[in-house]
MARROBA-224127 format. One record per residue: residue number from 1; residue in three letters; z, x, y of N, C-alpha, C in turn. Coordinates in nm, 3 decimals. Example, Ala and Ser with C-alpha at 12.3 -4.5 7.8 and 13.67 -1.06 7.14 Angstrom:
R/1/ALA/0.780/1.319/-0.569/0.780/1.230/-0.450/0.780/1.320/-0.330 .
R/2/SER/0.708/1.285/-0.225/0.714/1.367/-0.106/0.787/1.290/0.003 .
//
This chain:
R/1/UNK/-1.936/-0.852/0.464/-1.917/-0.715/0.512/-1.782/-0.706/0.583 .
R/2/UNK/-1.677/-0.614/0.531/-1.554/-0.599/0.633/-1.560/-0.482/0.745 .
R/3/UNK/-1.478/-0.478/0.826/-1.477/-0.425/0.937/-1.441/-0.198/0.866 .
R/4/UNK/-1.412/-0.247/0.737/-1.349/-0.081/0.688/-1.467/-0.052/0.646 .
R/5/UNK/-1.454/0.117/0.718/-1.561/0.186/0.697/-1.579/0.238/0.532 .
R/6/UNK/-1.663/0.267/0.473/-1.665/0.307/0.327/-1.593/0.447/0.346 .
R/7/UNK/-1.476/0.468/0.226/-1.463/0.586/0.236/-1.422/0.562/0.100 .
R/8/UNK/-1.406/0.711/0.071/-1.371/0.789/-0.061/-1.314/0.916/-0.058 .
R/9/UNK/-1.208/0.925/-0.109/-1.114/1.049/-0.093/-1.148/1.114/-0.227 .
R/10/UNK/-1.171/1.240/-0.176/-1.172/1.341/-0.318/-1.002/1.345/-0.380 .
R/11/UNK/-1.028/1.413/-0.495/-0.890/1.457/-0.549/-0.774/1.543/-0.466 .
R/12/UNK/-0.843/1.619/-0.355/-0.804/1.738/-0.255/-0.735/1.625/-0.105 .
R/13/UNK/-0.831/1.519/-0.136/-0.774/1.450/-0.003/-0.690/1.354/-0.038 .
R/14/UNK/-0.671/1.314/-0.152/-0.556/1.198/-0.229/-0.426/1.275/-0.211 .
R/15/UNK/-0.475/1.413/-0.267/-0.309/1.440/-0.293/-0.274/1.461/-0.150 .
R/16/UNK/-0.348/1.571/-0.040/-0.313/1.533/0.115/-0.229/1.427/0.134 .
R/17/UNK/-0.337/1.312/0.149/-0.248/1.200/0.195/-0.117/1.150/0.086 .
R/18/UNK/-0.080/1.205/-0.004/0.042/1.174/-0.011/0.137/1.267/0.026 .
R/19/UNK/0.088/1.390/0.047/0.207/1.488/0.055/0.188/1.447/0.287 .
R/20/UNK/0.128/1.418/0.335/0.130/1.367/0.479/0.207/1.234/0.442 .
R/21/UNK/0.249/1.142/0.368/0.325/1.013/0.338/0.464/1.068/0.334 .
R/22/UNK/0.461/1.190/0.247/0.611/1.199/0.216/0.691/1.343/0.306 .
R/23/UNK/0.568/1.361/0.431/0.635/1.437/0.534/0.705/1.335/0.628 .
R/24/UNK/0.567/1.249/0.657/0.627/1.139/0.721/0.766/1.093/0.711 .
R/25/UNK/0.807/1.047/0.582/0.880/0.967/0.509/1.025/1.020/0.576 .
R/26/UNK/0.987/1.185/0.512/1.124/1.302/0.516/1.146/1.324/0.682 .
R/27/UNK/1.049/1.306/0.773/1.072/1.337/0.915/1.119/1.176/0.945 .
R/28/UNK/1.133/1.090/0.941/1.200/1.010/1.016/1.317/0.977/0.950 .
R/29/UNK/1.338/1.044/0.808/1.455/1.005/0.766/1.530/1.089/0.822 .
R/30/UNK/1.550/1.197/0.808/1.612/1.322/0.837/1.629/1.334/1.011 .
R/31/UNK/1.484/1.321/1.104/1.538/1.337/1.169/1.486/1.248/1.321 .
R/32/UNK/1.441/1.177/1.239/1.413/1.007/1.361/1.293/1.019/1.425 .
R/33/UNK/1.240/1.101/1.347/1.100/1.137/1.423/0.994/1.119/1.339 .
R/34/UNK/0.886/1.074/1.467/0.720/1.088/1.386/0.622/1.175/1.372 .
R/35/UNK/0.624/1.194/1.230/0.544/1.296/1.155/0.383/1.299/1.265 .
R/36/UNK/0.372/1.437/1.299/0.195/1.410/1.345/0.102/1.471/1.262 .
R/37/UNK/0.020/1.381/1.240/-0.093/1.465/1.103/-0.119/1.561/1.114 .
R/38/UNK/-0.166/1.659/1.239/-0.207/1.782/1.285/-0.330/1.830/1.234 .
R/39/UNK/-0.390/1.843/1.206/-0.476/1.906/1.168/-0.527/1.872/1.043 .
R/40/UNK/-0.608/1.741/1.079/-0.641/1.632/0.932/-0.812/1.658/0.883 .
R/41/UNK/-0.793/1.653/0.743/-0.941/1.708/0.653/-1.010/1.586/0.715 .
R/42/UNK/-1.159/1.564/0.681/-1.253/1.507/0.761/-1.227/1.346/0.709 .
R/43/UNK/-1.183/1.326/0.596/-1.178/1.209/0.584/-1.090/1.137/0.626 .
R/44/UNK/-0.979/1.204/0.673/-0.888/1.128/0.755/-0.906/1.097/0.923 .
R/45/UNK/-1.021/1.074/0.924/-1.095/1.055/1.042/-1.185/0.913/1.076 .
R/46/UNK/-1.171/0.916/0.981/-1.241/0.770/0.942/-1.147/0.609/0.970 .
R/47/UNK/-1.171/0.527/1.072/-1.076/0.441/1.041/-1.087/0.349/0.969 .
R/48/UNK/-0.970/0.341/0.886/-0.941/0.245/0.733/-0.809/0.207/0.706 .
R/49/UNK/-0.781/0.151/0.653/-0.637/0.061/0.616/-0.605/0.159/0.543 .
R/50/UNK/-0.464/0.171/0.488/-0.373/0.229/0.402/-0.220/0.182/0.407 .
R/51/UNK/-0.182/0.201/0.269/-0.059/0.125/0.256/-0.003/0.268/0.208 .
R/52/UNK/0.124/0.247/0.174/0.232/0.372/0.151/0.319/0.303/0.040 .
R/53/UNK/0.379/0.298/-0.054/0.470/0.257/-0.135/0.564/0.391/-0.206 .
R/54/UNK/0.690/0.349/-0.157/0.832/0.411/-0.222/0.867/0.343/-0.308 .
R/55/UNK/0.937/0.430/-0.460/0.976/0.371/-0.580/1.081/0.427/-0.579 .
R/56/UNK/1.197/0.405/-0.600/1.295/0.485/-0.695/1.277/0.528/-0.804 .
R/57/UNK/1.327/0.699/-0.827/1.331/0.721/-0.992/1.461/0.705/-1.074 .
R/58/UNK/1.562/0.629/-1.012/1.681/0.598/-1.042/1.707/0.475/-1.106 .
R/59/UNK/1.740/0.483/-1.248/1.754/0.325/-1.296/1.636/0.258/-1.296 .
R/60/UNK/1.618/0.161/-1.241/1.477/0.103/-1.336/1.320/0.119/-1.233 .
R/61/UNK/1.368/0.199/-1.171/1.264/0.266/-1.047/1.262/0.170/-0.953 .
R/62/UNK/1.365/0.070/-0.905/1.339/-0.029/-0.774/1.257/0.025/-0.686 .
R/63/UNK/1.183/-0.080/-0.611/1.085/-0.071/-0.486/1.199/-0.068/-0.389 .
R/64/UNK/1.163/0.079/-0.289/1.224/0.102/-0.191/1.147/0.090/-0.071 .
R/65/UNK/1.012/0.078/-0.058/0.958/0.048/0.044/0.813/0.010/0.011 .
R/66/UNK/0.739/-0.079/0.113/0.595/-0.096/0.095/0.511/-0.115/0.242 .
R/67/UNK/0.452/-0.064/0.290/0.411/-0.105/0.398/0.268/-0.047/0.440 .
R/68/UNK/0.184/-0.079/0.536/0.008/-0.059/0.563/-0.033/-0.221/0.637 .
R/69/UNK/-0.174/-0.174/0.654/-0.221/-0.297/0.671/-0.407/-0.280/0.620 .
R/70/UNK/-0.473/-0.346/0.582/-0.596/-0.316/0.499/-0.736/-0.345/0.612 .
R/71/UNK/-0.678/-0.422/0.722/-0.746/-0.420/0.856/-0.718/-0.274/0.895 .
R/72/UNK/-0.786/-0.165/0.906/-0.741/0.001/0.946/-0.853/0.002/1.088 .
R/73/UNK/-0.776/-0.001/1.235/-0.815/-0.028/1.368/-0.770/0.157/1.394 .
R/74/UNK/-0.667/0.251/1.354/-0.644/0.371/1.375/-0.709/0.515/1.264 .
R/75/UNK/-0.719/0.597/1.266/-0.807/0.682/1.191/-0.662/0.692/1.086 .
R/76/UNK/-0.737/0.694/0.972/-0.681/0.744/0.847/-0.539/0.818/0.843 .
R/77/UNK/-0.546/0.935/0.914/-0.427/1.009/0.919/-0.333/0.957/1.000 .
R/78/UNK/-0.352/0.901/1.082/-0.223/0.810/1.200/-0.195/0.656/1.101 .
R/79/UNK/-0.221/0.605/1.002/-0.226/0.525/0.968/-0.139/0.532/0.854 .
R/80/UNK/-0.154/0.633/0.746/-0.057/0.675/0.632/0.072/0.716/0.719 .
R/81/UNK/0.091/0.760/0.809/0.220/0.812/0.917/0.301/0.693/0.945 .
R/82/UNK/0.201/0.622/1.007/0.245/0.474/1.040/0.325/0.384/0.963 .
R/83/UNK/0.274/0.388/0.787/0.285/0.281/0.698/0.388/0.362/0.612 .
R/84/UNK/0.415/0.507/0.625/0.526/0.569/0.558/0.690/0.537/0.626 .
R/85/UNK/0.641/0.536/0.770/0.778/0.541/0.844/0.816/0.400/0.824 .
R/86/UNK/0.750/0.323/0.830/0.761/0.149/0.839/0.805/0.115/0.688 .
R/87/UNK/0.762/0.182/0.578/0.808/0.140/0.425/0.955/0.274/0.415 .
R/88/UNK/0.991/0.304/0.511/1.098/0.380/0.467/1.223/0.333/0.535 .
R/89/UNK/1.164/0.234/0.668/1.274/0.200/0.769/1.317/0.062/0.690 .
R/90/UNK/1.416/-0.014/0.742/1.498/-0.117/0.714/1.416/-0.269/0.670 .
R/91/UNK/1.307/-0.265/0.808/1.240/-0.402/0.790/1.157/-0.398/0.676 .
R/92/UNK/1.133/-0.260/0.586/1.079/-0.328/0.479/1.129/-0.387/0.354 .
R/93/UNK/1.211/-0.340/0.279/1.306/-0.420/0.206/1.437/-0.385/0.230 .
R/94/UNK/1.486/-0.404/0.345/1.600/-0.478/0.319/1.744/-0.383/0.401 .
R/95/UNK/1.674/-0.223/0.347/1.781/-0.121/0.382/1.707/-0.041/0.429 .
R/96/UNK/1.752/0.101/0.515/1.630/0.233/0.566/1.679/0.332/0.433 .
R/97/UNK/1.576/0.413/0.380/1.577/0.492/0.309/1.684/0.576/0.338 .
R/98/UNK/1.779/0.647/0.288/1.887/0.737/0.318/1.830/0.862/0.308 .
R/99/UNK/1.890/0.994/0.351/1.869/1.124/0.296/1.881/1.135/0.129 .
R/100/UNK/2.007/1.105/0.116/2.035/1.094/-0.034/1.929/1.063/-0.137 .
R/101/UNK/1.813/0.976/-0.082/1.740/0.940/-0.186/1.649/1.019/-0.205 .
R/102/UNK/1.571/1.072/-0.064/1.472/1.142/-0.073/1.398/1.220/-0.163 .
R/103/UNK/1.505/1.305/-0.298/1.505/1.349/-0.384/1.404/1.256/-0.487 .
R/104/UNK/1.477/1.152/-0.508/1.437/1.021/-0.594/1.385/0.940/-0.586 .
R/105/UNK/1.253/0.971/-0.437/1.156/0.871/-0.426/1.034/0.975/-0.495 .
R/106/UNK/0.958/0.852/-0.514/0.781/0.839/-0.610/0.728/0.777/-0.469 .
R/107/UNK/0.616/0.860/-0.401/0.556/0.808/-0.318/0.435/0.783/-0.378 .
R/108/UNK/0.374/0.675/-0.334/0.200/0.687/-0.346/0.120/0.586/-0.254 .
R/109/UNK/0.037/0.658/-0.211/-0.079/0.613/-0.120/-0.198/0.524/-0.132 .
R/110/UNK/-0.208/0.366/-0.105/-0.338/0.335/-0.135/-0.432/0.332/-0.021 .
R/111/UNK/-0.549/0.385/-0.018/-0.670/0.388/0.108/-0.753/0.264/0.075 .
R/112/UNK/-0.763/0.171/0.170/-0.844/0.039/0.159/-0.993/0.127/0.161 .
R/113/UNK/-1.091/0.122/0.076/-1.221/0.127/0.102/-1.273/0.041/0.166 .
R/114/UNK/-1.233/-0.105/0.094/-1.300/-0.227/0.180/-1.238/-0.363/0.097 .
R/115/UNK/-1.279/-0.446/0.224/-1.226/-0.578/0.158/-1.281/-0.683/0.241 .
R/116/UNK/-1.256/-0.801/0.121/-1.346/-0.937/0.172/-1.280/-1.041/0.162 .
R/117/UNK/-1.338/-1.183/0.230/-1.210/-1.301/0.197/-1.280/-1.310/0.118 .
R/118/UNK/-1.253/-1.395/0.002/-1.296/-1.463/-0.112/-1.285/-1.581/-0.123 .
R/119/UNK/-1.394/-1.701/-0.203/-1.378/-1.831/-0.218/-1.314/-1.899/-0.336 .
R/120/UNK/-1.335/-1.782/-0.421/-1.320/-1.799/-0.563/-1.188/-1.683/-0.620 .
R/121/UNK/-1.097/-1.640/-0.556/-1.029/-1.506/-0.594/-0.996/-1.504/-0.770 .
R/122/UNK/-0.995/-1.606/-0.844/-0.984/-1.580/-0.949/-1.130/-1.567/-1.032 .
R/123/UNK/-1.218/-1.582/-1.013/-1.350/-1.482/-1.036/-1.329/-1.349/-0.990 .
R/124/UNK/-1.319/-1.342/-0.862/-1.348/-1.227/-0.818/-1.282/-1.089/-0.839 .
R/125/UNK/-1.139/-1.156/-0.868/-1.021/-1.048/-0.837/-1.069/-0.937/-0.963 .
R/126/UNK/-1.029/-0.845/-0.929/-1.045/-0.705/-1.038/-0.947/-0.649/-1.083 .
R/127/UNK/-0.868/-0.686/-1.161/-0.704/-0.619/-1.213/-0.752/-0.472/-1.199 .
R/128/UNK/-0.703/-0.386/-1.109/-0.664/-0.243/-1.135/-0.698/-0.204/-1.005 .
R/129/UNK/-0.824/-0.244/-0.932/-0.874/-0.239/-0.828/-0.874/-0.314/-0.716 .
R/130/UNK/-0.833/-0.421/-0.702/-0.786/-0.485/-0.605/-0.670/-0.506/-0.555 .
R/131/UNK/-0.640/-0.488/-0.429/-0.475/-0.517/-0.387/-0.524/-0.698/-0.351 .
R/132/UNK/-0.450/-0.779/-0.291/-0.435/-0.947/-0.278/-0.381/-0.928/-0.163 .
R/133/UNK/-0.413/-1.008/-0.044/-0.355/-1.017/0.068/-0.382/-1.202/0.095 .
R/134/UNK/-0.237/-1.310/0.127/-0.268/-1.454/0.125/-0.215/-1.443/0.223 .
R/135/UNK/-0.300/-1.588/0.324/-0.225/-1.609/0.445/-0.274/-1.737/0.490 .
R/136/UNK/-0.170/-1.785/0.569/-0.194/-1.922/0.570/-0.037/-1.972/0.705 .
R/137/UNK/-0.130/-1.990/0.830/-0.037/-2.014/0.896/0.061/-1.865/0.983 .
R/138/UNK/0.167/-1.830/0.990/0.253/-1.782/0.964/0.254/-1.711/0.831 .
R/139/UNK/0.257/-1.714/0.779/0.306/-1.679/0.622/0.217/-1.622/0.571 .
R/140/UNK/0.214/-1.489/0.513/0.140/-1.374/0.525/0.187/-1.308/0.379 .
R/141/UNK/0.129/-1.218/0.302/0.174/-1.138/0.222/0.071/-1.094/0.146 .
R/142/UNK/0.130/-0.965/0.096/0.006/-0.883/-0.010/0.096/-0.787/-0.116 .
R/143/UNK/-0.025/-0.775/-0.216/0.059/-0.697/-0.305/-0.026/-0.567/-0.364 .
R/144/UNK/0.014/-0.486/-0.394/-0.042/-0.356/-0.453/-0.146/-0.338/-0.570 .
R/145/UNK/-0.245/-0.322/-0.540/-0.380/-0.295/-0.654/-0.348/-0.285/-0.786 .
R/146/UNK/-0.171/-0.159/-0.813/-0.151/-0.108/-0.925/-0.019/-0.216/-1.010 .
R/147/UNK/0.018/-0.321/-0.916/0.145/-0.386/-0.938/0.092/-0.466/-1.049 .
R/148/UNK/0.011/-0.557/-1.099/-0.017/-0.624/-1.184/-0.075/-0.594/-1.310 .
R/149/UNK/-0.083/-0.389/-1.306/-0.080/-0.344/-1.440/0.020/-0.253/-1.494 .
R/150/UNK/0.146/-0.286/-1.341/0.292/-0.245/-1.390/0.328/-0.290/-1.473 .
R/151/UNK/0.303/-0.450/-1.407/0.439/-0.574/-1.489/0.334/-0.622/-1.606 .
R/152/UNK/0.227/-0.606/-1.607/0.150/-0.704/-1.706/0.104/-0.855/-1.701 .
R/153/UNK/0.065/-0.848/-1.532/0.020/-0.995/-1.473/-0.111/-1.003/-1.520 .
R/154/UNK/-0.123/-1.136/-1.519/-0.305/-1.203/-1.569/-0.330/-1.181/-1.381 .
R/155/UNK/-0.469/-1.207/-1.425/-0.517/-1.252/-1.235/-0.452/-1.365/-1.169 .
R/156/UNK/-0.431/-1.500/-1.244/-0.370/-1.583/-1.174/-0.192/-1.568/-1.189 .
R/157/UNK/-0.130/-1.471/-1.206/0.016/-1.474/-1.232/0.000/-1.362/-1.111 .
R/158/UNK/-0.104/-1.266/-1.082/-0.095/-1.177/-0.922/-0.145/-1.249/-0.814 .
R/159/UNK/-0.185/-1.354/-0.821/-0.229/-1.432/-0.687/-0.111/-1.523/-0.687 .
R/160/UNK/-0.021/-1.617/-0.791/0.086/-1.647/-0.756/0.202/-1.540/-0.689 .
R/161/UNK/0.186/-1.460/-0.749/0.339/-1.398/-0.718/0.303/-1.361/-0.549 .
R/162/UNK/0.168/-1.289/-0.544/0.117/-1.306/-0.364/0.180/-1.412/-0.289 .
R/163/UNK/0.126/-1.526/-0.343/0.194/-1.639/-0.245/0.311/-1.636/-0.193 .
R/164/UNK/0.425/-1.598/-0.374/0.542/-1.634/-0.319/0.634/-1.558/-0.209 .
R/165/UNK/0.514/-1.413/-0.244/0.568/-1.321/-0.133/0.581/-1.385/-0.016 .
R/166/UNK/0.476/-1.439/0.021/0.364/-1.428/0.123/0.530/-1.581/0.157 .
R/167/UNK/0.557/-1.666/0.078/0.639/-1.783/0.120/0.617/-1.863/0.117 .
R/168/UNK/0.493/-1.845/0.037/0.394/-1.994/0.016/0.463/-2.034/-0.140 .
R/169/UNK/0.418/-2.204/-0.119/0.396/-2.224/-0.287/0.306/-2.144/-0.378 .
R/170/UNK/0.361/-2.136/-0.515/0.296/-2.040/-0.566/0.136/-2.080/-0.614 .
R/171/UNK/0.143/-2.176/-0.556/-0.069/-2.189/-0.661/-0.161/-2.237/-0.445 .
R/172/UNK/-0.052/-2.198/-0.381/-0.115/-2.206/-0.230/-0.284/-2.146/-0.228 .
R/173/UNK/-0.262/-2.049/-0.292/-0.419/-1.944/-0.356/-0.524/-2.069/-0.348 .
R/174/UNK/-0.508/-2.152/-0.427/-0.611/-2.243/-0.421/-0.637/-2.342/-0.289 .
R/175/UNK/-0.558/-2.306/-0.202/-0.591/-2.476/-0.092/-0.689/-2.376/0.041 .
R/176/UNK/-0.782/-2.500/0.054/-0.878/-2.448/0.154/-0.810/-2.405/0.251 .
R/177/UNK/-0.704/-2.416/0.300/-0.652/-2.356/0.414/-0.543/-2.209/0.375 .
R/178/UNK/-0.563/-2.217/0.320/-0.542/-2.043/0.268/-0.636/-1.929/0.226 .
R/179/UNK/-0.605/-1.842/0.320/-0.737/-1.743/0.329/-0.659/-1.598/0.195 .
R/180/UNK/-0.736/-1.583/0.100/-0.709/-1.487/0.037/-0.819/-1.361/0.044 .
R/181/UNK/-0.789/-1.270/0.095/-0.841/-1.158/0.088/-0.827/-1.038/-0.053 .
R/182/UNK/-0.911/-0.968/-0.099/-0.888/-0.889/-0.199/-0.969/-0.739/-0.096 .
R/183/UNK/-0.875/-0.672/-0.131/-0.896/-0.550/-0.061/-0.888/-0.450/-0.179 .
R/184/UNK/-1.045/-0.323/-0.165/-1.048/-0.256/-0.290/-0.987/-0.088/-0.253 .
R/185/UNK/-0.889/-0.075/-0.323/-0.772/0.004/-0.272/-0.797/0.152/-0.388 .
R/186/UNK/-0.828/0.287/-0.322/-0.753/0.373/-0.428/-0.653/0.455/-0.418 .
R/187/UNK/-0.577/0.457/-0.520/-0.425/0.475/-0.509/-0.429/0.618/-0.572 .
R/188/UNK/-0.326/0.689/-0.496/-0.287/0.824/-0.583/-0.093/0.816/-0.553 .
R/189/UNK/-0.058/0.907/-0.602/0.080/0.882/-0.651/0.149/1.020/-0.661 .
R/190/UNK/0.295/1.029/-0.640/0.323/1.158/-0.705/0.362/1.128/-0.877 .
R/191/UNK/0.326/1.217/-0.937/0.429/1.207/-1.098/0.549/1.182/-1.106 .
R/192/UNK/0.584/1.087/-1.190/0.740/1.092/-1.224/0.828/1.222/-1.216 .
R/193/UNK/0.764/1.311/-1.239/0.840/1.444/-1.273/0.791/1.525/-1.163 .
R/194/UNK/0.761/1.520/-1.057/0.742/1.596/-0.954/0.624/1.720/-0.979 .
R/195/UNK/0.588/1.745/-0.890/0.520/1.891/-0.858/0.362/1.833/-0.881 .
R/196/UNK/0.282/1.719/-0.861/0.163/1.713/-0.857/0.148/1.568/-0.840 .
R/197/UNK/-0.002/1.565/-0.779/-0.032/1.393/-0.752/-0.148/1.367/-0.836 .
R/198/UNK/-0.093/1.220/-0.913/-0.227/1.177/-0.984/-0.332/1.050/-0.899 .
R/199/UNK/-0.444/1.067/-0.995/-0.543/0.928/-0.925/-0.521/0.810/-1.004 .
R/200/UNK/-0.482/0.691/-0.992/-0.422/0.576/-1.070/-0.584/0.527/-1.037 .
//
């Protein structure tokens, strides 16, 4: 049993929380400030993990940001706020999102329903539905529910590439002293082409 409460976002509350991701996103880029949910539908009341991910639609859509945590200790709506400003600022890859881009980001939102450690993650794991979170020590990392039916990973080619995030050797997945968590994530997204959010 994990500590996240069961939730489930309708279609009405997916697209919410992305268009609250990409206020977020636009208020601290623009103007250094944090977005406040204000006046959040009931399910954003609930506390649960959520991650935020920025894509570029420029060239081969690079990852411009990723950030959340799947342990969710704050209610829903302070949490997508949280994980938008943090995947848009510097410490997540590398640079802070510019104004300039804003245009040319793909936001999308995953809400942890729930998640468990696992003994066996390559039984268990669920390509489409599970995000991977490895840790071991220091050395920490996770990857996105929808990433391993981007690139066309098997289950064990998304628990390596976890590791290597994470800084581990890549087959670390297997040693008793590495705790792998699979967290069951649903993701909504804006369209490539703007003006609506889908359910992945």
């Amino acid at each position: 049993m994990s500590e996240a409460q069961a939730v489930h976002l309708t279609y009405e509350d997916g697209a919410r929380a992305v268009e609250l991701a990409r206020e977020s996103v636009e208020s601290f880029v623009l103007q250094g400030q944090r977005e406040h949910p204000g006046s959040m539908r009931d399910a954003f009341y609930n506390r649960t993990g959520a991650f935020v991910r920025l894509q570029s639609t420029r060239g081969r859509g690079r990852l411009r940001g990723c950030a959340g945590a799947y342990r969710g200790k704050d209610q829903l709506g302070h949490a997508i706020v949280d994980a938008a400003i943090q995947a848009a600022s510097g410490d997540s890859c590398g640079s802070e999102v510019e104004p300039a881009e804003l245009d040319s980001l793909k936001v999308s939102v995953c809400l942890v329903r729930d998640y468990r450690v696992t003994d066996d993650p390559l039984a268990d794991l669920e390509l489409g539905r599970h995000g991977v979170a490895v840790e071991n020590g220091p050395n920490k990392g996770w990857l996105y529910p929808t990433v391993p039916l981007e690139n066309g990973w098997s289950a064990e080619e998304y628990l390596t590439r976890t590791c290597r995030k994470a800084g581990l050797s890549p087959f670390a997945w297997k040693d008793d002293d590495t705790t792998v968590t699979l967290f069951d994530g649903q993701v909504f997204r804006e369209r490539p082409e703007g003006g609506s959010v889908e359910q992945l």
